[in-house]
DSSP file (Angstrom, degrees, kcal/mol; ACC not computed):
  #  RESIDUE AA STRUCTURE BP1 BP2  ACC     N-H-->O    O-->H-N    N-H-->O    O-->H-N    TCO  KAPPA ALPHA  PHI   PSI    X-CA   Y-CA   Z-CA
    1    1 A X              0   0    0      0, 0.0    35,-1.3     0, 0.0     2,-0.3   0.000 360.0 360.0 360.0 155.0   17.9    3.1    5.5
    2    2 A X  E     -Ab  35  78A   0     75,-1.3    77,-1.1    33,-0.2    33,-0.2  -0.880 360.0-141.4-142.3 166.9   14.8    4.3    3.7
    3    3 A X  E     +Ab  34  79A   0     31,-1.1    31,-2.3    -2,-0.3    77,-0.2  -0.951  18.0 167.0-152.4 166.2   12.4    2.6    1.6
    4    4 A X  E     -Ab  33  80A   0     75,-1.6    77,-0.9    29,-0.3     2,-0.3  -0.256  19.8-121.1-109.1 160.6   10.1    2.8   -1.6
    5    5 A X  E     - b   0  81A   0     27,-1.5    77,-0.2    75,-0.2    55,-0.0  -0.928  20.4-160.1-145.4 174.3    7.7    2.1   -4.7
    6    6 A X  E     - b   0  82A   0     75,-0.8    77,-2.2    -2,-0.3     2,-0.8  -0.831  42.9-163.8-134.2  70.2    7.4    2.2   -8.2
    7    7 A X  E     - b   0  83A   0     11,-0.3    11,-2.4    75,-0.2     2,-0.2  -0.552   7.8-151.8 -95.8 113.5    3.7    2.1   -7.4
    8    8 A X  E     -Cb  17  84A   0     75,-2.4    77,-1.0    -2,-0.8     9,-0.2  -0.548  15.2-166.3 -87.0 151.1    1.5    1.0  -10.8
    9    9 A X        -     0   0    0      7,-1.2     2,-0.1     5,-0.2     7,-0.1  -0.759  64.3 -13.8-123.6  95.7   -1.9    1.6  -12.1
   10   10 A X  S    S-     0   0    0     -2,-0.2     6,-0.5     5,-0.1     2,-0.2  -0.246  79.5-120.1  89.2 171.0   -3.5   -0.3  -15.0
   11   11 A X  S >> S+     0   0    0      4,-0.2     3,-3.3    -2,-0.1     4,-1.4  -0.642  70.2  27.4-138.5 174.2   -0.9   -2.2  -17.0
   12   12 A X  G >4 S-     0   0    0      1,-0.3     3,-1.0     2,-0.3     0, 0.0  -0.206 131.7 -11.8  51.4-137.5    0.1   -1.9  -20.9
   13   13 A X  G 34 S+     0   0    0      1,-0.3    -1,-0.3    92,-0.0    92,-0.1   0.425 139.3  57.6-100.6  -4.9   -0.3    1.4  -22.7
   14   14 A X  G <4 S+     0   0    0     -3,-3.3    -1,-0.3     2,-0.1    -2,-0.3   0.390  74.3 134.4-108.9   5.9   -2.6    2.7  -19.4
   15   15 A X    <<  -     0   0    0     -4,-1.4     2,-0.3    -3,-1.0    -4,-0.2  -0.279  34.2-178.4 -31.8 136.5    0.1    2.1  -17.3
   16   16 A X        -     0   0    0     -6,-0.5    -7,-1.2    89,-0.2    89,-0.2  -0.686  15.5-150.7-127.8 170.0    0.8    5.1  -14.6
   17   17 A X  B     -C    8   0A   0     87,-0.4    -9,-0.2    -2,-0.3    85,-0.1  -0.748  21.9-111.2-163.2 109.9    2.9    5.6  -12.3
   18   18 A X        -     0   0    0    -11,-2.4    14,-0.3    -2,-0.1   -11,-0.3   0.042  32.4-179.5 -78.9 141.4    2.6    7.5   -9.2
   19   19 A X        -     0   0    0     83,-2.4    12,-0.1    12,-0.1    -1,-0.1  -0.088   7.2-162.5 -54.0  -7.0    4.5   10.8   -8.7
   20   20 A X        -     0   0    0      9,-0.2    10,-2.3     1,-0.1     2,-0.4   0.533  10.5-135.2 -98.6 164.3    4.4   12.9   -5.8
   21   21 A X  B     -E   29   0B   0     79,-2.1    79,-0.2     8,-0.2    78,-0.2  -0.921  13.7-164.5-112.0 136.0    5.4   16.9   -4.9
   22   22 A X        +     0   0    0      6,-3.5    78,-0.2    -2,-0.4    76,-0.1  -0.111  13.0 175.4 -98.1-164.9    7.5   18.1   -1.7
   23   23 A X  S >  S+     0   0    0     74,-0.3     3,-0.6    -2,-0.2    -1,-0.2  -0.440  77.1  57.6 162.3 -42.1    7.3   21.2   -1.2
   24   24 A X  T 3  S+     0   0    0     73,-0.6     2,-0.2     1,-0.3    73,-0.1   0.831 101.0  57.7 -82.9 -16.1    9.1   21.0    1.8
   25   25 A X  T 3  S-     0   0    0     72,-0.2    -1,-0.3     3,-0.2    -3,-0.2  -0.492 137.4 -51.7-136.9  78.8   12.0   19.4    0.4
   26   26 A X  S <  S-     0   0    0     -3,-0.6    -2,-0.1    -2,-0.2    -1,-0.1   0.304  89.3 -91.0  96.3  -0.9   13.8   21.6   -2.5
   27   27 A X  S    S+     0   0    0      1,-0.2     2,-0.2     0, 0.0    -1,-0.2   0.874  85.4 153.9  58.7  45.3    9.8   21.8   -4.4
   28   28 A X        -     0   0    0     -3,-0.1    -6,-3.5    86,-0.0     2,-0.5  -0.665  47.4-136.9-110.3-178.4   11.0   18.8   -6.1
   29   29 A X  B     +E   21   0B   0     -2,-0.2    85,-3.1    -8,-0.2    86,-0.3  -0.981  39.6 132.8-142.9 133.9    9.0   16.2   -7.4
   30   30 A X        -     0   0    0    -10,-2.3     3,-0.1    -2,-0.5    79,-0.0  -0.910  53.0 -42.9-153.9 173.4   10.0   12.2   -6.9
   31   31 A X        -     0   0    0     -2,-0.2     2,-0.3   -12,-0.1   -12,-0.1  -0.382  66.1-109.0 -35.5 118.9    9.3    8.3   -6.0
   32   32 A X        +     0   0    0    -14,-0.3   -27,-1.5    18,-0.0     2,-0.2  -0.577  63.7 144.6 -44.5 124.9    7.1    8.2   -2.6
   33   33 A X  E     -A    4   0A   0     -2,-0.3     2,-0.3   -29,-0.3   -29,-0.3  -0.932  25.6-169.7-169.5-177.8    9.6    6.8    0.2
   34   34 A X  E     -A    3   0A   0    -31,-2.3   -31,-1.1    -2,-0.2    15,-0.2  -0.997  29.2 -81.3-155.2 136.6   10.5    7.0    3.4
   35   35 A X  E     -A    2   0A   0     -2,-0.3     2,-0.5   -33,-0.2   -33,-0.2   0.322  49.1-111.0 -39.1 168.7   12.7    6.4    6.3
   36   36 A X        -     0   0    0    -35,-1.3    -1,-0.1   -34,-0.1     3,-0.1  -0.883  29.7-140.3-111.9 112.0   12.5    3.0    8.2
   37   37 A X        -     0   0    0     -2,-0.5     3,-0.4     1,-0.2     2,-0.2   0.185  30.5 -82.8 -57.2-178.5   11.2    2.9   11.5
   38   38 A X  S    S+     0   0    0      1,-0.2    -1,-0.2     0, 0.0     3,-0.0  -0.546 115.3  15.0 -59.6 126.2   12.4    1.0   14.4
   39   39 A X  S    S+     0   0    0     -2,-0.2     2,-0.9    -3,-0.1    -1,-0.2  -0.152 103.2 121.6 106.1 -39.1   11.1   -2.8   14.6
   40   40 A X        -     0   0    0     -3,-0.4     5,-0.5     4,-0.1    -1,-0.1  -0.457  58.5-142.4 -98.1  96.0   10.1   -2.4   10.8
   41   41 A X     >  -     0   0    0     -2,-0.9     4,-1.6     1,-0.1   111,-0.2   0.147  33.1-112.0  -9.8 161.1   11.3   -4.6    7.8
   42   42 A X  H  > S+     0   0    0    109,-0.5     4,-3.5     2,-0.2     5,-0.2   0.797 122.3  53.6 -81.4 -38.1   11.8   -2.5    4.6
   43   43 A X  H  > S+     0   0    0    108,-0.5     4,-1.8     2,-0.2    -1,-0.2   0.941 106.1  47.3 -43.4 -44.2    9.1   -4.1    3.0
   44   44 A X  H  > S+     0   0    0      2,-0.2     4,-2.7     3,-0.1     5,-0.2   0.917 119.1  53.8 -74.5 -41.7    6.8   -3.2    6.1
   45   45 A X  H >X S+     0   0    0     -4,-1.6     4,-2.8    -5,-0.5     3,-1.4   0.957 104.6  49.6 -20.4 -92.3    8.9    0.6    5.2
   46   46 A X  H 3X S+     0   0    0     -4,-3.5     4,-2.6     1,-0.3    -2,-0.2   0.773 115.0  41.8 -31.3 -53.4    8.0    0.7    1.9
   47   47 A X  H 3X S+     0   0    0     -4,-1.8     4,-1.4     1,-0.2    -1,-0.3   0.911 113.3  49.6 -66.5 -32.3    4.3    0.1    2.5
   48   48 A X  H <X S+     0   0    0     -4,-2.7     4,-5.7    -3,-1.4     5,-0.4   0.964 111.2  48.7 -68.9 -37.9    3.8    2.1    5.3
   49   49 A X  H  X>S+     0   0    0     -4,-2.8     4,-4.1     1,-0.3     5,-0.6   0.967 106.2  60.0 -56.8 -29.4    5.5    5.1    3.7
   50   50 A X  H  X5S+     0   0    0     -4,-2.6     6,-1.1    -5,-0.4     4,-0.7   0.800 107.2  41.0 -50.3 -36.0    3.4    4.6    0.7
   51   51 A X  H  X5S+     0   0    0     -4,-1.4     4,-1.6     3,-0.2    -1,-0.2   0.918 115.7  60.2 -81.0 -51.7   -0.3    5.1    2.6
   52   52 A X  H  <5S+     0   0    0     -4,-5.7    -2,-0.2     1,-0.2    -3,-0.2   0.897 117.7  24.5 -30.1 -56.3    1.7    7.9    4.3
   53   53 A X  H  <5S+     0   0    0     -4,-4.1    -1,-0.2    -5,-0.4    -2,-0.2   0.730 142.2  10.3 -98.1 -24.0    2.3    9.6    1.3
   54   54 A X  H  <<S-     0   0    0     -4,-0.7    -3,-0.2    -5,-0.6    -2,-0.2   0.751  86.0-122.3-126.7 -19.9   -0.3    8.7   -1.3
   55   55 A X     <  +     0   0    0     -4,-1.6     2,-0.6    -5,-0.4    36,-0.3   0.444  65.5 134.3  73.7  28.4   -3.0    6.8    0.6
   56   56 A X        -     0   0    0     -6,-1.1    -1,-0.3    -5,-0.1     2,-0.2  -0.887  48.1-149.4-110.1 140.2   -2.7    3.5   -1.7
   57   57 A X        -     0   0    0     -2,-0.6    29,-0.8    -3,-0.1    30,-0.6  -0.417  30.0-177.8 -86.1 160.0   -2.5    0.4   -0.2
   58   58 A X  E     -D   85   0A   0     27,-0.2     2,-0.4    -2,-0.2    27,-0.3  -0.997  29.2-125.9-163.2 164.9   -0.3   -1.9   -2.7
   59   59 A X  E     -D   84   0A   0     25,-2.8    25,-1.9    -2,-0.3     2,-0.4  -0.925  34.7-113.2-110.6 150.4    0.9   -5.1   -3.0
   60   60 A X  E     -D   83   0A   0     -2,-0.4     2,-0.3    23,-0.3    23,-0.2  -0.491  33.2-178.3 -61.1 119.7    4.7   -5.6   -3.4
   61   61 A X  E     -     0   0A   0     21,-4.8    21,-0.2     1,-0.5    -2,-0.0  -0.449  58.3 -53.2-125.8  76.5    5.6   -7.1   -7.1
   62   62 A X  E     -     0   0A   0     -2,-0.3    20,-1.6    19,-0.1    -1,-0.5   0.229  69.4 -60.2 100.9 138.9    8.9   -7.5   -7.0
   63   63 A X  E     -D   81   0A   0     18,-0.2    18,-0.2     1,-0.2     3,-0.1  -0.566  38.7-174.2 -76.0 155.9   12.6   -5.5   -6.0
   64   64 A X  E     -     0   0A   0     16,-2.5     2,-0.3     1,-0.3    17,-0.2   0.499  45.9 -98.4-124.6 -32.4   12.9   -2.5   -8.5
   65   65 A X  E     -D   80   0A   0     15,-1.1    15,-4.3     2,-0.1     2,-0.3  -0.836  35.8 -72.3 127.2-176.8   16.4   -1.6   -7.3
   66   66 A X  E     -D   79   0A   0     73,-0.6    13,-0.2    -2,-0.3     2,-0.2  -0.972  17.0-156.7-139.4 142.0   18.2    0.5   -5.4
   67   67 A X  E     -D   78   0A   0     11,-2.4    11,-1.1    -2,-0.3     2,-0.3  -0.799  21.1-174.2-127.7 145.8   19.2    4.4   -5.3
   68   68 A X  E     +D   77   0A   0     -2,-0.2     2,-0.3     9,-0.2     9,-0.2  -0.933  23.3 128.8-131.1 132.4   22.7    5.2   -3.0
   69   69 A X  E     -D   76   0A   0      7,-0.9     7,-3.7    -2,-0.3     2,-0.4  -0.961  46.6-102.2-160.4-151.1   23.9    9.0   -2.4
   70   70 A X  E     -D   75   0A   0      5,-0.3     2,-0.3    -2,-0.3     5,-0.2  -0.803  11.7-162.7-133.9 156.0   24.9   11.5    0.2
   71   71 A X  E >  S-D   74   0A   0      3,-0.8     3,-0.9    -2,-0.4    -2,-0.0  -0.791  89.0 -20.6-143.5  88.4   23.2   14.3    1.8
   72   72 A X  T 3  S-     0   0    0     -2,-0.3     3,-0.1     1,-0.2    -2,-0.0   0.925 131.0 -52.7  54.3  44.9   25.6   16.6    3.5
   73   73 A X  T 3  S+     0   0    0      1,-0.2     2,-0.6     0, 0.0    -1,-0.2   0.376 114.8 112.5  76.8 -16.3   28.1   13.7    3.5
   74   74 A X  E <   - D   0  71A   0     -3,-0.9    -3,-0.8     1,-0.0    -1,-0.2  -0.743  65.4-118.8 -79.5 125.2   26.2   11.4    4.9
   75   75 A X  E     - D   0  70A   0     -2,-0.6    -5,-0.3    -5,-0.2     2,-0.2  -0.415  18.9-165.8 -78.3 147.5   24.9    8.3    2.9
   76   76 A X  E     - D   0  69A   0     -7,-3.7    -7,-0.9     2,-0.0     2,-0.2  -0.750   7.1-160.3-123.7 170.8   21.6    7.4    2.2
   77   77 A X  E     - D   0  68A   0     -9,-0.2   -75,-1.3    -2,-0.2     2,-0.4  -0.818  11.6-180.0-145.1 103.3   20.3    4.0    1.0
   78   78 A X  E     -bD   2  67A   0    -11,-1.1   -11,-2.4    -2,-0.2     2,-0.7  -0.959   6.8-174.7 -77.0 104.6   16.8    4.0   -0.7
   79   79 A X  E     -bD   3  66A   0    -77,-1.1   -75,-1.6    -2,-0.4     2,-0.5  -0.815   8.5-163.3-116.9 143.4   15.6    0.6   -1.9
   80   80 A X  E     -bD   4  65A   0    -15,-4.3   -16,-2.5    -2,-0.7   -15,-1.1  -0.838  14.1-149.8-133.0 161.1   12.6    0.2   -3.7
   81   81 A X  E     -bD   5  63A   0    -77,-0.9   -75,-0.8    -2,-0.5   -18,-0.2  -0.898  29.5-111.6-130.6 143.5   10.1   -2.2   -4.8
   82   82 A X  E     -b    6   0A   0    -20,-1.6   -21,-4.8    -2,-0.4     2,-0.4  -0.221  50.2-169.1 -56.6 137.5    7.6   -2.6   -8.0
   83   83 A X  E     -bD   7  60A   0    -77,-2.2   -75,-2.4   -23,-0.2     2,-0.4  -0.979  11.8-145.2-143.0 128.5    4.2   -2.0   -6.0
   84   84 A X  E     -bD   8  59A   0    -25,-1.9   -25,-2.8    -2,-0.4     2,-0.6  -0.779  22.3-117.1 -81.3 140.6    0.2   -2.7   -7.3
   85   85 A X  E     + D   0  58A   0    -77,-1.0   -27,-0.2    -2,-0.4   -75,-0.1  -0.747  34.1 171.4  -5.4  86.9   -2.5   -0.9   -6.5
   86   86 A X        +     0   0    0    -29,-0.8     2,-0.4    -2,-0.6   -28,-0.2   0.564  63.3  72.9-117.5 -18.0   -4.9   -2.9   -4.6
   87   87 A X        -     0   0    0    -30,-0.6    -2,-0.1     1,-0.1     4,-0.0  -0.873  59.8-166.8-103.6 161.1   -7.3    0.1   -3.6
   88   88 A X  S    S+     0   0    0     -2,-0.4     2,-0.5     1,-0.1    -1,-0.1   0.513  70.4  73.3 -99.8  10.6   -9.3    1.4   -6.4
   89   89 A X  S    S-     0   0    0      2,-0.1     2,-1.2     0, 0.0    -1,-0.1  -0.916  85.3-131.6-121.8 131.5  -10.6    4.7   -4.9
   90   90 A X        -     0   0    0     -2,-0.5     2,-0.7     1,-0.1   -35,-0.1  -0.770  24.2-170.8 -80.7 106.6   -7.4    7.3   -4.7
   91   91 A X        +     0   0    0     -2,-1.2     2,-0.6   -36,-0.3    -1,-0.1  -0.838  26.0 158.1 -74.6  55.5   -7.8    8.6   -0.7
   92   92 A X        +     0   0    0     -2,-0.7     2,-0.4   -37,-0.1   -37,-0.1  -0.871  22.0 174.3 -91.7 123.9   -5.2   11.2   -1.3
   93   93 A X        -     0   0    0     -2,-0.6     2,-0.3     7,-0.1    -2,-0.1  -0.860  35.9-122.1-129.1 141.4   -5.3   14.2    1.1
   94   94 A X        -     0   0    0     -2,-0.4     5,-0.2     5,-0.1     2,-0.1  -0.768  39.1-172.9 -72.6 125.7   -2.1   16.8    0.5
   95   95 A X        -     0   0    0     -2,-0.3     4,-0.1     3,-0.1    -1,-0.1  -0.201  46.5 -86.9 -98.9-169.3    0.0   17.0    3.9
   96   96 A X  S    S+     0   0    0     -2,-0.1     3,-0.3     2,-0.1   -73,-0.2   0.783 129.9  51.7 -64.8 -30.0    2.9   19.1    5.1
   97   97 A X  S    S+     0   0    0      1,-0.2   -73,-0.6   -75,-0.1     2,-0.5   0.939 116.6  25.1 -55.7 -93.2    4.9   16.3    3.5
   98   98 A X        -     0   0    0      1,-0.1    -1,-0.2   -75,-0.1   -76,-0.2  -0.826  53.9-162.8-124.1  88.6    3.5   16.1    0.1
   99   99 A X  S    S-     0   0    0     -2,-0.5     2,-0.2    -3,-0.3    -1,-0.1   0.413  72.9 -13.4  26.6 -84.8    1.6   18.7   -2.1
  100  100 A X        -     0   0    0    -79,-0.2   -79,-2.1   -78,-0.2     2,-0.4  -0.944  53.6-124.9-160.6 166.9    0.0   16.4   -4.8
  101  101 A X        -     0   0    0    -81,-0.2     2,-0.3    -2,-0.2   -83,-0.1  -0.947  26.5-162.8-115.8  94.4   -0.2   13.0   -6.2
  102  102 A X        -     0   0    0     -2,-0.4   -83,-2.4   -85,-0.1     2,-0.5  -0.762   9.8-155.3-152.3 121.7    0.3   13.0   -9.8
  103  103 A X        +     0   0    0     -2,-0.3     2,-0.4   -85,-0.2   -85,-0.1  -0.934  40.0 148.2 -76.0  97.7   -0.8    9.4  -12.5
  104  104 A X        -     0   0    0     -2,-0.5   -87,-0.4     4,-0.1     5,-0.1  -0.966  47.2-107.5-157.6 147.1    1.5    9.9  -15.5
  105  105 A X    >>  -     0   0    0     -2,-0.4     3,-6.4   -89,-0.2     4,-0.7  -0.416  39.7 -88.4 -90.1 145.1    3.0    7.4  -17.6
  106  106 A X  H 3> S+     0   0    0      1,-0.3     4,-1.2     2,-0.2    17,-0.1   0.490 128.9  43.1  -1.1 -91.5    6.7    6.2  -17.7
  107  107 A X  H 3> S+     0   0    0      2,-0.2     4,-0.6     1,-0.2    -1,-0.3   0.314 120.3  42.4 -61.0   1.5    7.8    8.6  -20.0
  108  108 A X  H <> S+     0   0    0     -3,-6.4     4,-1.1     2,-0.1     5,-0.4   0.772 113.4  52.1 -82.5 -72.7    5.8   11.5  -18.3
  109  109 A X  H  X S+     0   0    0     -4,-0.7     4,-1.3     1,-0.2    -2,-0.2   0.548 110.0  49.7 -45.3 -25.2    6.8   10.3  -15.0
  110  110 A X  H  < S+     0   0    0     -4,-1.2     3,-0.3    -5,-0.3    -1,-0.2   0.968 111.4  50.3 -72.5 -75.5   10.8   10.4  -16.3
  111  111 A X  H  < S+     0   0    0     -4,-0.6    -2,-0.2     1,-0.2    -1,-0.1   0.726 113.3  47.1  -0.9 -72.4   10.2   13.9  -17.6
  112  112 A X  H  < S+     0   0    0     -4,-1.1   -83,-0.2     7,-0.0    -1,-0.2   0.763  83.6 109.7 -33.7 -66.1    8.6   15.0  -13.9
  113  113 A X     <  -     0   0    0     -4,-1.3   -83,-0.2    -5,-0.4     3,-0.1   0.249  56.4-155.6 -41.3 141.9   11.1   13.6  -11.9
  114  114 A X  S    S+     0   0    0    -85,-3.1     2,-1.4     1,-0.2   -84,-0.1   0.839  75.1  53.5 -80.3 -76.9   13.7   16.1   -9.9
  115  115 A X    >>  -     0   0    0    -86,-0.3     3,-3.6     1,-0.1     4,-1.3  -0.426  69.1-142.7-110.6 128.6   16.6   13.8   -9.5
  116  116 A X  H 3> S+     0   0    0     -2,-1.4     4,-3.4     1,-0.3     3,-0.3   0.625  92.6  66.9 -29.7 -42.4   18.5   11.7  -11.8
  117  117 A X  H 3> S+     0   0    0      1,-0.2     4,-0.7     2,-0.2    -1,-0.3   0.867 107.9  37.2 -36.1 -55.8   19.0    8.9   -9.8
  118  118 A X  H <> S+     0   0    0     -3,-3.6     4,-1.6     2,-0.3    -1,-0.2   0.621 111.9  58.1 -94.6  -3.8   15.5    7.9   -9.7
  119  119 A X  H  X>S+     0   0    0     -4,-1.3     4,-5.0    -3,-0.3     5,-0.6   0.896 109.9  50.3 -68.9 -49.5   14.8    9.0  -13.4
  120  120 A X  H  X5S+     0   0    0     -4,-3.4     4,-1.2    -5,-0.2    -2,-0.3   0.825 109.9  45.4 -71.1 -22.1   17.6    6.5  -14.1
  121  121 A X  H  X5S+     0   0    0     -4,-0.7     4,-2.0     2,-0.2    -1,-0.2   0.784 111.7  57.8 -87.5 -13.2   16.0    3.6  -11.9
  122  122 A X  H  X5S+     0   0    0     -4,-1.6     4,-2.5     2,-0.2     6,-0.6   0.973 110.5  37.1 -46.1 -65.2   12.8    4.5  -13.7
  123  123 A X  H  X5S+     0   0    0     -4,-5.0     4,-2.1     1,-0.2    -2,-0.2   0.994 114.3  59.0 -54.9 -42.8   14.1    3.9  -17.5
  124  124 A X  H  <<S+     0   0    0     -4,-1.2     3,-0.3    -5,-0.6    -2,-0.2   0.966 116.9  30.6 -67.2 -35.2   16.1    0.9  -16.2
  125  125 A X  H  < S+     0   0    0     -4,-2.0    -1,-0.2     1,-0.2    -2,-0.2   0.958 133.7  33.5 -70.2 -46.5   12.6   -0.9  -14.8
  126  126 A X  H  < S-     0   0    0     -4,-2.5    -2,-0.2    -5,-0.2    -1,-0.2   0.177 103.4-123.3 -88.1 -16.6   10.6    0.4  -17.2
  127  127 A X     <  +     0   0    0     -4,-2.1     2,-0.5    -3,-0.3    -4,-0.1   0.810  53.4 154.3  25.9  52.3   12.8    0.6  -20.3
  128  128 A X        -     0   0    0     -6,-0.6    -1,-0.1    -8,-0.1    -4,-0.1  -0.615  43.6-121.8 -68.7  54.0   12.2    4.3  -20.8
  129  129 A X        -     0   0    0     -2,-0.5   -19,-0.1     1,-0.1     4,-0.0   0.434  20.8-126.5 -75.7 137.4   15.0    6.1  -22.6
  130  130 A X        -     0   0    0    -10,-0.1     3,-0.3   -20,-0.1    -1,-0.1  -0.084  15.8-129.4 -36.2 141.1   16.8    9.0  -21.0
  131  131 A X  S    S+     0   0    0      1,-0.2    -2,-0.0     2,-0.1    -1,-0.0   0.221 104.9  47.9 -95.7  31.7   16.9   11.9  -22.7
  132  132 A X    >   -     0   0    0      3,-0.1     3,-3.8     0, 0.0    -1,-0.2  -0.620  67.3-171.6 165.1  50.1   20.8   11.7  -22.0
  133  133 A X  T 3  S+     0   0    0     -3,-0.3    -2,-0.1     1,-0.3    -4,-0.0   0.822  80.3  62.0 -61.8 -11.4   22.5    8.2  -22.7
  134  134 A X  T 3  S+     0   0    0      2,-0.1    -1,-0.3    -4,-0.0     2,-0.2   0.308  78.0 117.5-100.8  42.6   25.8    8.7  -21.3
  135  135 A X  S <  S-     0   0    0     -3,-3.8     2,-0.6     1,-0.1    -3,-0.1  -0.678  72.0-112.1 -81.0 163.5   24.4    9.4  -17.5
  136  136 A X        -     0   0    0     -2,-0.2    -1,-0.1     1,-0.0   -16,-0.1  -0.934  23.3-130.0 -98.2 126.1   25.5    7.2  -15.5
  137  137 A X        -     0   0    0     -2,-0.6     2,-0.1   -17,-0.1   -20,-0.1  -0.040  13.5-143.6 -54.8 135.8   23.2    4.3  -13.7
  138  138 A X        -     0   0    0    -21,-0.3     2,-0.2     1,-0.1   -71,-0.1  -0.406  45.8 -78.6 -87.3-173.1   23.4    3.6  -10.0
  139  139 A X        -     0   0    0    -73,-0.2   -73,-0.6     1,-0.1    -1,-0.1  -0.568  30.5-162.3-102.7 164.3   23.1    0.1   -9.2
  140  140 A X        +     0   0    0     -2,-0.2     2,-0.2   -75,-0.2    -1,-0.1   0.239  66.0  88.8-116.6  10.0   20.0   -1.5   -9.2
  141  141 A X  S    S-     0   0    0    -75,-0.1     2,-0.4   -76,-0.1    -2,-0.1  -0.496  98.2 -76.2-104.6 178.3   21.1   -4.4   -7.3
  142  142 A X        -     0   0    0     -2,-0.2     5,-0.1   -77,-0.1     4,-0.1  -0.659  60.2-104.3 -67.7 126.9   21.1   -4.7   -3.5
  143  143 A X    >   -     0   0    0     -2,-0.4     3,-2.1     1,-0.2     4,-0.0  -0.223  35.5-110.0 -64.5 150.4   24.4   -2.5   -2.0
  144  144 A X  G >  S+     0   0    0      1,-0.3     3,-0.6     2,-0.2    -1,-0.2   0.678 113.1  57.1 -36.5 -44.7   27.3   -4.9   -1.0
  145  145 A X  G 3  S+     0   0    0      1,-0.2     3,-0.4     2,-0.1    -1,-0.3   0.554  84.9  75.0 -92.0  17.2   26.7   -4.1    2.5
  146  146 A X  G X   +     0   0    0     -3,-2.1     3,-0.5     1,-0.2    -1,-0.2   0.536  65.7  83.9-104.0  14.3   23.3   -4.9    3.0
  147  147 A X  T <  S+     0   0    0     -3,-0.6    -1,-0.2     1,-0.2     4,-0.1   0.766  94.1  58.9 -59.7 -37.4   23.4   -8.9    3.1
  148  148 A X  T 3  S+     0   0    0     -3,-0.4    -1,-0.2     2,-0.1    -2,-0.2   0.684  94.1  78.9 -81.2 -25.7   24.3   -8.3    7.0
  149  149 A X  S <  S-     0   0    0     -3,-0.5     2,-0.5    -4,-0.3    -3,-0.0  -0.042  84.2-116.5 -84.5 173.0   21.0   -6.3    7.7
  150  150 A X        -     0   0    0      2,-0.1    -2,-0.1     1,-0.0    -1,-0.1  -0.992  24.8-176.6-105.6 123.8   17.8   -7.9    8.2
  151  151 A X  S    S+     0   0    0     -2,-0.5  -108,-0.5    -4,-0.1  -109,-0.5   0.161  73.4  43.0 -98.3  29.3   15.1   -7.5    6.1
  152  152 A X              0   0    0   -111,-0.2    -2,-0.1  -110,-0.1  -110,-0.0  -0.676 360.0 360.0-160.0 154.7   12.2   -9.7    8.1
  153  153 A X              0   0    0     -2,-0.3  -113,-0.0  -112,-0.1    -2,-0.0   0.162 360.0 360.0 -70.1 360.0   11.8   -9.4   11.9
């Protein structure tokens, strides 16, 4: 299990929305997340990976959906959540992880993206159009099997 943001900045027509580039993993560029450690809720996920990767602290607004697909046959489950900005001074330092940290509004940030999946949960939160209306959406709801998991300690 992994988790996520859709982490905003400034609201209405200065809405952003943060970016980042791996380097390490294809030189693609996507949604900060991150695995879930032992002991740690996915909420507690989501935030941690988020300071990991971008150095913003955030508040949680809300489920944004959820991205399902396979990686050498194995399945992953990313779920992510609409996330504020609660510090105002951007503390981003480029790691081995992640390159650079990138502002750019929906319809940049759609543009930008590497993989369809998360382009498509972008328009669907966001109501950004696809340049490409017959892709098909992954679901944005929680996957069937996850009612049995715990998401709280």
């Amino acid at each position: 299990m992994a988790a996520g943001g859709l982490i905003e900045r400034g609201q209405g027509v200065s809405l952003r929305i943060a970016v980042i580039h791996r380097r390490r993993y294809h030189n693609d560029w996507s949604l900060p997340k991150g695995k879930q450690d032992p002991g740690e809720n996915l909420m507690e996920t989501a935030r941690r990976e988020i300071y990991e990767e971008t150095g913003c602290r955030v508040q949680l607004n809300g489920f944004a959906g959820c991205i399902q697909y396979f990686v050498e046959e194995t399945p992953k489950v990313v779920l992510y959540w609409k996330m504020l900005e609660i510090n105002s001074i951007n503390i981003f330092k480029p790691s081995s992880e992640v390159a650079k940290l990138d502002w750019l509004t929906p319809a940049e940030a759609l543009q930008r993206l590497t993989y369809e999946d998360e382009k498509e949960l972008l328009s669907r939160v966001y109501h950004t159009s696809l340049a490409d209306p017959s892709t098909k959406h992954s679901s944005n709801q929680f996957p069937a099997a996850l009612p049995s998991l715990p998401l709280t300690k």
